[in-house]
PADREN-318971 format. One record per residue (C-alpha): x, y, z. Coordinates in steps of 0.25 Angstrom, whole numbers, padded with zeros to 4 digits, always signed. Last residue first. Layout:
N
XYZ
...
END
This chain:
704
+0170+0419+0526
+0178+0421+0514
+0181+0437+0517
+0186+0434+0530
+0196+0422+0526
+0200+0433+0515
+0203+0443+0525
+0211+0436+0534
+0218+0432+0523
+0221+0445+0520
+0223+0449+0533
+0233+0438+0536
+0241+0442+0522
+0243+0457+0526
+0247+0451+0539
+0258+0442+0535
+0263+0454+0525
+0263+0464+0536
+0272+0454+0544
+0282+0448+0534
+0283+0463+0532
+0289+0468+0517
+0301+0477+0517
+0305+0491+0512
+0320+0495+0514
+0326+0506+0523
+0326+0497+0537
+0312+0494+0535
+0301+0499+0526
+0288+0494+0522
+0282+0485+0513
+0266+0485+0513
+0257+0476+0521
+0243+0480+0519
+0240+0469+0510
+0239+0481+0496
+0251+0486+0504
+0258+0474+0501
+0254+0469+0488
+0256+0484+0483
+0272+0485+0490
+0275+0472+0483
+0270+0477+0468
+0277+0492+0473
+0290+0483+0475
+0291+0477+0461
+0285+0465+0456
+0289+0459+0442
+0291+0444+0448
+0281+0443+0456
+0271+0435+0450
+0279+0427+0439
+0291+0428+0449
+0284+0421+0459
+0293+0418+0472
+0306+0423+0467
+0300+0436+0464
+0292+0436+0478
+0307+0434+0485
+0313+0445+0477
+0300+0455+0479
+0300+0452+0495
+0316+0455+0493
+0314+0469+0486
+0304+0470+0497
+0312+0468+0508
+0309+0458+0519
+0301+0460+0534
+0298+0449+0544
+0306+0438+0538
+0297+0426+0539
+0294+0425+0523
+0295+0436+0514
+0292+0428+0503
+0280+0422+0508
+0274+0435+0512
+0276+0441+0499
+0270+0428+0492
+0258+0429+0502
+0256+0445+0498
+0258+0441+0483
+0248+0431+0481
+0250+0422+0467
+0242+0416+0457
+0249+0413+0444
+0258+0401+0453
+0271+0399+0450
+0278+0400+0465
+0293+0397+0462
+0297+0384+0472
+0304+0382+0484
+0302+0399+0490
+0311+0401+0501
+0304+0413+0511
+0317+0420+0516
+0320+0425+0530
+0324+0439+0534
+0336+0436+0530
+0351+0436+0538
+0345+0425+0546
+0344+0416+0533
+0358+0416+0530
+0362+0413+0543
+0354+0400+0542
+0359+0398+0527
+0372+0396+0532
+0368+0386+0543
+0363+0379+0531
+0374+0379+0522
+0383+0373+0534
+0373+0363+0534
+0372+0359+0521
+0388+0359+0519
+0396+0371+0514
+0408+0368+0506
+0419+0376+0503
+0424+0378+0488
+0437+0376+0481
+0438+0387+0472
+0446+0386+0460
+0448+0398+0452
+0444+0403+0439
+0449+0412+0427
+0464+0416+0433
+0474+0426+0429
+0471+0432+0443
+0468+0423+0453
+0453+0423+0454
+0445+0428+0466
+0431+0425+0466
+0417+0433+0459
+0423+0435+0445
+0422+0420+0441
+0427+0407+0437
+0426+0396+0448
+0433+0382+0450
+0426+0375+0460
+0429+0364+0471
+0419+0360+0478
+0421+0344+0475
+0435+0343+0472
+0436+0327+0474
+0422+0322+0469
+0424+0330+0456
+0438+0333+0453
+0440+0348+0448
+0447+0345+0433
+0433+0348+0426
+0433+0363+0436
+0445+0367+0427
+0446+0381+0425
+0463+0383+0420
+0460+0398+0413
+0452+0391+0400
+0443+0385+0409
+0438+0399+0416
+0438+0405+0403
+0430+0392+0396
+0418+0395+0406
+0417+0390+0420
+0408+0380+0420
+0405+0376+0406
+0420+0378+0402
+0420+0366+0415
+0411+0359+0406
+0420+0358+0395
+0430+0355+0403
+0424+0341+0407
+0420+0334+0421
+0418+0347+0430
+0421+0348+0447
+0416+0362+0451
+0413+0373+0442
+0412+0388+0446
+0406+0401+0437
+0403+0414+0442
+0397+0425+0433
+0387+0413+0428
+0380+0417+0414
+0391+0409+0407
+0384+0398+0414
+0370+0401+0408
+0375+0404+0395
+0380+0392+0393
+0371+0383+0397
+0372+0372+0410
+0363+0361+0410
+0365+0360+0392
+0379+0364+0393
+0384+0356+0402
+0387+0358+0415
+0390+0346+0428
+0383+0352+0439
+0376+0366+0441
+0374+0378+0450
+0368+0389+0447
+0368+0403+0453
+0360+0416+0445
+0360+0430+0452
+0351+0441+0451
+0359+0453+0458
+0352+0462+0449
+0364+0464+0438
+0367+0449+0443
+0355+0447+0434
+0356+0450+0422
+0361+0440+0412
+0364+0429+0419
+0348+0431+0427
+0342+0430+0414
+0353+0419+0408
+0347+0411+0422
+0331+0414+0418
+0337+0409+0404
+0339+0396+0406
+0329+0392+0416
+0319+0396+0407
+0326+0387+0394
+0318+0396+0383
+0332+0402+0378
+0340+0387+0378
+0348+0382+0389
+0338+0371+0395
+0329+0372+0406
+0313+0377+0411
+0310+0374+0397
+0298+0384+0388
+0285+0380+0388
+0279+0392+0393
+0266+0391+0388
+0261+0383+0399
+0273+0372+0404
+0287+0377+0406
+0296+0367+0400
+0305+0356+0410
+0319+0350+0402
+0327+0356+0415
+0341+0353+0410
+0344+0367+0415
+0338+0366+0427
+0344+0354+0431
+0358+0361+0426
+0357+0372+0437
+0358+0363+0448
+0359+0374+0459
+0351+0386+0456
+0353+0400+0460
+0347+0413+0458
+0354+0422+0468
+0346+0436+0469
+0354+0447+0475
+0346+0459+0482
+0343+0470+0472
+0349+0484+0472
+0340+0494+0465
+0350+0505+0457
+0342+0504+0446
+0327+0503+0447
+0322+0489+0446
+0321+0483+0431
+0332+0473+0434
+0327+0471+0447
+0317+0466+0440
+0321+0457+0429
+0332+0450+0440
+0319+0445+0448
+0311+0439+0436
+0325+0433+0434
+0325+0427+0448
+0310+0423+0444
+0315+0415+0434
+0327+0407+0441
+0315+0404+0451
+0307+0399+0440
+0317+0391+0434
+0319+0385+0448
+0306+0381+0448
+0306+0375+0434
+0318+0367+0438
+0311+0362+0451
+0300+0356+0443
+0310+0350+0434
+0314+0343+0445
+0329+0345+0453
+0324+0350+0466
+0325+0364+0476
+0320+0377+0474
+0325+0388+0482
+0319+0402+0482
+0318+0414+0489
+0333+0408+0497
+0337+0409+0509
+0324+0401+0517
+0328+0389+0511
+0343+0390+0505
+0347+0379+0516
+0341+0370+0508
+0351+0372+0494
+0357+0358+0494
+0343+0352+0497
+0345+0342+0485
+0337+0348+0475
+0344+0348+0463
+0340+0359+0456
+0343+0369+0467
+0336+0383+0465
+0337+0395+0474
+0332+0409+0473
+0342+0416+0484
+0340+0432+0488
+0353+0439+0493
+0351+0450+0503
+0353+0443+0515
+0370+0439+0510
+0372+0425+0518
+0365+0420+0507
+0378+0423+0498
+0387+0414+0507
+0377+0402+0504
+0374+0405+0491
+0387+0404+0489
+0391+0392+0496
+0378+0385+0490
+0386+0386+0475
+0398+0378+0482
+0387+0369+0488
+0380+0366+0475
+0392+0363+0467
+0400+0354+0474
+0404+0344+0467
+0392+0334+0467
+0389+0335+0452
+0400+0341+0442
+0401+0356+0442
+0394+0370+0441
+0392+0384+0447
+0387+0395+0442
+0385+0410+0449
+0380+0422+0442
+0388+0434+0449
+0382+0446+0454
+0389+0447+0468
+0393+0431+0471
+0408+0435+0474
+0416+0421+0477
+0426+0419+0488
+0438+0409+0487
+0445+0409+0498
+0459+0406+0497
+0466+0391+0495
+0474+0392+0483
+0465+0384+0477
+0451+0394+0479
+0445+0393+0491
+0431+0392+0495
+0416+0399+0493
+0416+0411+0502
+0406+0418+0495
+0411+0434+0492
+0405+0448+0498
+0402+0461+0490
+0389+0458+0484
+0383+0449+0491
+0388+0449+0503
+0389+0437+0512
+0388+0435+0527
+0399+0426+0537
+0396+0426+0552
+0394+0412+0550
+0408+0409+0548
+0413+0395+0547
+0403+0389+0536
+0400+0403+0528
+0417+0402+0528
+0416+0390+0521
+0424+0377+0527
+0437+0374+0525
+0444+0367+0511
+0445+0353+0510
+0457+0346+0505
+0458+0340+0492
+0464+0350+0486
+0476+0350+0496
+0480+0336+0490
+0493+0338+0485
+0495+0355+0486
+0489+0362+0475
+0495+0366+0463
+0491+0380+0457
+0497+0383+0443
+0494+0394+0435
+0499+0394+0421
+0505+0405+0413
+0506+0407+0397
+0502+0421+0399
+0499+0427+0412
+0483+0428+0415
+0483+0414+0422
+0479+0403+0418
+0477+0392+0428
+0481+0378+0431
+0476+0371+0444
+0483+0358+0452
+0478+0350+0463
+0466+0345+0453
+0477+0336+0445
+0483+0330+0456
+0497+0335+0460
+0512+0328+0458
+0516+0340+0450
+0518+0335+0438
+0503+0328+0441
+0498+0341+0442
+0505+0346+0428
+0499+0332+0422
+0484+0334+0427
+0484+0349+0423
+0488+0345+0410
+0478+0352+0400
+0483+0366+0409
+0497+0365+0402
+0493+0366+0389
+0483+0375+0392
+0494+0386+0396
+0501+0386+0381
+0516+0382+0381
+0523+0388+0370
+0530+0398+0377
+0534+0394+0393
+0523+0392+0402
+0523+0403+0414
+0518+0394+0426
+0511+0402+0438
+0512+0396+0452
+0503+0390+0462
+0504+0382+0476
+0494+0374+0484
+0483+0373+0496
+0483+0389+0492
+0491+0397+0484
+0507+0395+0487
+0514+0402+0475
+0523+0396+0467
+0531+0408+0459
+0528+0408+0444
+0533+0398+0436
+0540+0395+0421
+0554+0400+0427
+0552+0387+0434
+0557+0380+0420
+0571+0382+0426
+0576+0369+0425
+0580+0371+0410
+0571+0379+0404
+0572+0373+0391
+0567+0361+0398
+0555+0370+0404
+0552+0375+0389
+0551+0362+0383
+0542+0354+0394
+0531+0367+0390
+0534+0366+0376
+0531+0351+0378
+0518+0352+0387
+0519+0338+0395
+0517+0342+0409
+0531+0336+0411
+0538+0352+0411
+0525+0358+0418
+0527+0348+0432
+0543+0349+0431
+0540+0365+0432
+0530+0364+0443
+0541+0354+0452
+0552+0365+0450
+0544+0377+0451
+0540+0369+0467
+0526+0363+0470
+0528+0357+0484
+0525+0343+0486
+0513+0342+0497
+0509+0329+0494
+0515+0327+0481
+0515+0311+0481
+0531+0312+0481
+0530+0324+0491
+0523+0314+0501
+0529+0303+0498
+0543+0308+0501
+0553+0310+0489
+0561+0299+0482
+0551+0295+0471
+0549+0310+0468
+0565+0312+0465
+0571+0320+0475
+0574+0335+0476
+0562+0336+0485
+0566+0352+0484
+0565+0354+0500
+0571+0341+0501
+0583+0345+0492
+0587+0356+0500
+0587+0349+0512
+0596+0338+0506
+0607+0349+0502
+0605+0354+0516
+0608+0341+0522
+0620+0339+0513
+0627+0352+0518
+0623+0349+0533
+0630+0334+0530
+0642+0339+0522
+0644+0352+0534
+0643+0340+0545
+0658+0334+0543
+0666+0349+0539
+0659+0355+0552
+0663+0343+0561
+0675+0346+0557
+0676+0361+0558
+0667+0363+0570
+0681+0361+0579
+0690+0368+0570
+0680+0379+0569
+0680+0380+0585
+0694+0380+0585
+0694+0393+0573
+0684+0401+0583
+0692+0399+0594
+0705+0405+0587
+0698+0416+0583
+0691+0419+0596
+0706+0419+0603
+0710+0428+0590
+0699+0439+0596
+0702+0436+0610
+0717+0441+0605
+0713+0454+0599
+0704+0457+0609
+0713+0454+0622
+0726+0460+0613
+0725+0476+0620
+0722+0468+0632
+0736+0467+0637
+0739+0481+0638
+0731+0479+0652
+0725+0493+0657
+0711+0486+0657
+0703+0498+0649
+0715+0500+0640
+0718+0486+0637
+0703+0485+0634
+0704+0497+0625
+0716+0494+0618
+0710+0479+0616
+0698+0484+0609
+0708+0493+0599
+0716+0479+0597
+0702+0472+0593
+0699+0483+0583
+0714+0483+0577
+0711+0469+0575
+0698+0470+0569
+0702+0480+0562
+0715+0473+0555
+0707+0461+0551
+0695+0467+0544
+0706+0476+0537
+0714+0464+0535
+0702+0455+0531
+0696+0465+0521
+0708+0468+0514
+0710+0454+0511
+0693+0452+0507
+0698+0465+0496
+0708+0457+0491
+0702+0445+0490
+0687+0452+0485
+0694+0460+0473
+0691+0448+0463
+0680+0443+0470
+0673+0456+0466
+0673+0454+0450
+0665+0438+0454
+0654+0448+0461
+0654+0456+0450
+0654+0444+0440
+0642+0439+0448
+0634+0452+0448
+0636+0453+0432
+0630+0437+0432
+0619+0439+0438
+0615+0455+0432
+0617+0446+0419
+0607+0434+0425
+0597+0445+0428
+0596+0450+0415
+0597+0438+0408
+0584+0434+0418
+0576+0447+0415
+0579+0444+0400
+0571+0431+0402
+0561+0435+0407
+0557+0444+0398
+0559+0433+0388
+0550+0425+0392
+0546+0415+0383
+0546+0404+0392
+0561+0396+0387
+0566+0412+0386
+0563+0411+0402
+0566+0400+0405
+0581+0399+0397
+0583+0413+0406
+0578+0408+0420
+0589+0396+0417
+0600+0407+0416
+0597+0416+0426
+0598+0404+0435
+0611+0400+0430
+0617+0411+0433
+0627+0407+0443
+0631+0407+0456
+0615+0406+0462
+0612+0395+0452
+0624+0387+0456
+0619+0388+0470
+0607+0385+0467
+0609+0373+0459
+0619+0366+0470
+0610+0368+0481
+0599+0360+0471
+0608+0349+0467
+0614+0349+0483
+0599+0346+0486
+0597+0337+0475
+0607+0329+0481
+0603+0330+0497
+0590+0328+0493
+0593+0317+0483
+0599+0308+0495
+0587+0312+0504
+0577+0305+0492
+0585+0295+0491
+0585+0290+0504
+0572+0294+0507
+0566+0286+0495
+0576+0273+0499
+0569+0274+0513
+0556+0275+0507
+0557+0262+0498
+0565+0255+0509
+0550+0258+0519
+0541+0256+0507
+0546+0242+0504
+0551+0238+0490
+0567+0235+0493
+0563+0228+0508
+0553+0219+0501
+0561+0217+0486
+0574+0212+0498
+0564+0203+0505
+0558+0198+0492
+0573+0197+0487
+0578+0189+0499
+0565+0178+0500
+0569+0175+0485
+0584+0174+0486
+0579+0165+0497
+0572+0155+0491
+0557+0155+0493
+0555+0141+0499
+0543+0133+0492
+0529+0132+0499
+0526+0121+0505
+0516+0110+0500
+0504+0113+0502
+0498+0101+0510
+0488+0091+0505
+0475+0093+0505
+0467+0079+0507
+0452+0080+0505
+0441+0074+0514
+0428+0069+0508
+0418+0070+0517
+0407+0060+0517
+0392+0067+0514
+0387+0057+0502
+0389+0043+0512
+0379+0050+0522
+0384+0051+0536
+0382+0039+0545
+0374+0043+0557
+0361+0037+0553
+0350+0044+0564
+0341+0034+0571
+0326+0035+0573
+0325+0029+0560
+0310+0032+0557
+0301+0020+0550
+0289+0027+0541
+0278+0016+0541
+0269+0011+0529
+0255+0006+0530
END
């Protein structure tokens, strides 16, 4: 039997596999001694190339040129005010323009110059002799004058001495005079250089006649550089449009005959340009980016329009940087007094560049708004229907295809709002845009002179149901989307195009990113108001706004998407255009959820409270008393011309064609007939309530 032995001792000794083997480094060795011609020019390259040596040299020159350039500028004007230079530089600029009406007013204003500076050079002939005659009259009067006062003085003091008193207090002033100017004299002749020399450089720091390099940072990056003729002339000279370059050369340095006065318009400035002949407008308005550059400006901080004058652009240059400023809150945000009109009244919606209000009119006007995704399209469209809900008499059917809860706050505003991006949704809305044209087909046929309520049709994410590929089921097979003549959506909105603001039936959409398969053409030439934000392409900003719009300087594709998000160019009737113009830019206010909200909430306490319906009832069977008193909800009484609005929008299929003696024979067929009020006939919450508690009180009796 073997036995296990157990050392009960532990072997110290480390094992032979686990010794260390240590490595010797030797030292670096040191570093070689930079010579001394070396160390000296790296100090000399440090001091040369430092910021503080670079911005004193840039201040030294840049003073220095002020006072030379200054004297330069002095130096002009005064030689332009002695001769008739002037005249003549107006003269080559205008025949190098064209103008030759201009030009003969010049010639004529340089000969009336020049006869009035020959007369005056005729009167200095005569002026010696007739300055002599002067002095000694002025001489001898003045002394005869102080001898006449010193006759009186001696007469009043009985001393023939004071006779001379005047005269002689007179030559004592005299003499004091000339020792004070022999004192002042010296010191005079030592400062005048100085004082001359620092108005020479003040002129020249108002003109920053400096080259760039020299001039403070702030001007030299364009913060806050003002946008003088000279600077604007310079900026369309190296634009790169030969015949333009051309005619400022042979213009001399009088190329500012070209422009219009600068005017201050808003966070910037804006002046007309008349191109010289030979020089079409487009040519320059393709290099926007170059001309804004010229004048030390990003491409979005500069706009160019057409006006109605021939061959004239319109400039407006913003300040460096104002753009990107917010503008303040919406006035439906800071004044809850505020209420809307319809018809007469204007949505607050922003402000336009040069930094005034820009209102839009919604009375009768079809309403389309487009852009690229996430740039505020659905809360500049909400802005208006949130002004326009602060009118009672306006009626909303609402549909939003994207089904975000962007259009919540519209419950218990609007008849209708559907709410989602599925087909299913499409179909619903389809429905509901159907319906609003059953409603436009019957105040068509209503008695002229009837006045409707306005009806706002509007569906945000337009495309969605446009691309819908869904077909009716049945017999009806045609597609609920699509740009053909069986698309149903499609031409329930050409319906309401053709006809419907005559009723006050009006169709708003809102879409993203149009083509012409989820935006047609018929559909948004149909709109009377068309806006675009941020675009990728031209050709879809002609989409947006129409070829007009683009052809007078539109140009929602050269927005920056991300950066100017709200900010619209809009072509329509229903805001203030400067005259000449075809859009205008409109940098919009932005309402949050929750401002939206406490909108609404005011706008729901001028109704007598809506019942929102959040789908489109399409059920054959159908009870008109509970409908009726579904749709007039918790109000205690509503009009009957809005009772048959809210029921049309419910089912159009049942109620769709009815008129007021249908309503009036449901209602006295249940004992609860309409009756008047305040001049107009209403329905009762009440009656109604109880016409359909004794009927099913009735029913309940009949079963047992």
């Amino acid at each position: 039997m073997s036995e296990n032995v157990v050392h009960l001792h532990k072997n110290t000794d480390p094992p032979a596999d686990n010794v260390t083997t240590l490595t010797v480094v030797p030292d670096v060795p040191p570093a070689r001694p930079v010579p001394l011609w070396v160390r000296s020019g790296r100090a000399v390259k440090t001091v040369v190339t430092h910021e503080t040596t670079r911005a004193t040299v840039r201040a030294a020159a840049r003073h220095g040129l002020y006072t030379f350039n200054g004297g330069r500028i002095v130096a002009r004007r005064a030689w332009d005010g002695r001769t008739g230079s002037r005249y003549e530089r107006m003269i080559r600029a205008a025949e190098a323009a064209g103008n030759l009406e201009a030009a003969e007013e010049w010639e004529e204003r340089l000969q009336r110059f020049r006869a009035a500076r020959h007369h005056r050079r005729m009167d200095l002939l005569h002026s010696p002799v007739d300055a002599a005659k002067g002095v000694a009259v002025g001489v001898g009067m003045s002394i005869g004058a102080l001898v006449a006062l010193g006759v009186v003085m001696a007469i009043s003091t009985g001393h023939v001495g004071d006779v001379i008193t005047p005269l002689s207090a007179t030559v004592d002033f005299i003499a004091l005079l000339i020792r004070i100017v022999q004192v002042v004299w010296g010191p005079a002749l030592s400062i005048g250089p100085f004082l001359a020399l620092l108005a020479l450089w003040s002129v020249g720091r108002k003109q920053h006649a400096a080259p760039n390099w020299a001039l403070p940072a702030n001007v030299r990056s364009g913060d806050g550089e003002p946008i003088t003729p000279s600077i604007v002339v310079k900026a369309l000279r190296d634009l790169g449009v030969p015949a333009l370059a051309r005619a400022i050369k042979e213009m001399g340095d009088a190329g500012a005959s070209m422009l219009g006065p600068i005017r201050i318009a808003g966070c910037g400035v804006e002046v007309d340009v008349t191109l010289p002949s030979g020089v079409a407008t487009n040519e320059v308005q393709s290099k926007r980016r170059k001309l804004a550059e010229n004048l030390t400006r990003h491409e979005h901080e500069v706009f160019i329009t057409i006006p109605q004058a021939a061959r004239t652009v319109r400039l407006w240059v913003a300040d460096s940087g104002a753009l990107d400023e917010p503008i303040g809150p919406s006035p439906l945000v800071t004044d809850d007094t505020m209420t809307a009109d319809y018809t007469k009244g204007k949505a607050p919606w922003g402000q336009d560049l040069r930094g005034d209000a820009a209102a839009l009119s919604l009375y009768q006007r079809h309403l389309l708004i487009t852009g690229l995704s996430n740039q505020g399209k659905t809360v500049a469209l909400r802005s208006l229907a949130l002004w326009l809900s602060l009118d009672k008499s306006v009626q909303f059917l609402m549909g939003d295809l994207k089904g975000a809860g962007d259009w919540n706050m519209f419950d218990g505003l609007a008849t209708t709002l559907i709410q989602g991006p599925t087909d299913e949704h499409v179909i619903q809305v389809t429905e509901m845009v159907e319906g609003a044209v059953n409603e436009m087909n019957r105040r068509l046929q209503a008695p002229p002179g009837t006045v409707f309520p306005p009806l706002i049709v509007l569906v945000d994410e337009a495309q969605v149901a446009f691309m819908c590929p869904a077909k009716g089921t049945g017999k009806d097979k045609r597609p609920y989307g699509g740009a053909k003549a069986d698309s149903r959506y499609f031409m329930a909105v050409r319906k309401i195009h053709n006809q419907g603001r005559a009723v006050n039936v009006l169709m708003w959409q809102g879409t993203q990113d149009p083509t012409n398969e989820n935006l047609p053409k018929l559909v948004r030439e149909g709109a009377h108001t068309r806006a675009s934000l941020a675009l990728g392409t031209e050709s879809q900003a002609r989409m947006a706004l129409g070829d007009k719009a683009v052809d007078g300087g539109a140009a929602p594709n050269l927005l920056r998407p991300g950066l100017d998000r709200g900010t619209l160019v809009v072509a329509s009737d229903g805001i203030t255009i400067p005259a000449g113009q075809s859009s205008i830019t409109v940098r919009t206010h932005y309402i949050d959820d929750d401002a939206a909200t406490a909108i609404t909430d005011r706008a729901k306490a001028l109704r007598d409270g809506v019942t929102t319906l959040h789908a489109i009832d399409r059920g054959t069977e159908h009870d008109p008393l509970a409908d009726i008193a579904a749709v007039v909800g918790d109000a205690p009484r509503v009009r009957t011309k809005d009772v048959l609005a809210r029921l049309a929008g419910r089912n159009s299929d049942a109620y769709g064609d009815w008129s007021f003696l249908d309503l009036k024979r449901v209602l006295d067929d249940a004992d609860a007939g309409p009756y008047k009020s305040d001049g107009v006939m209403v329905v009762s919450r009440d009656r109604v309530a109880r016409a359909l508690a004794n009927r099913d009180g009735e029913g309940s009796a009949s079963a047992e």
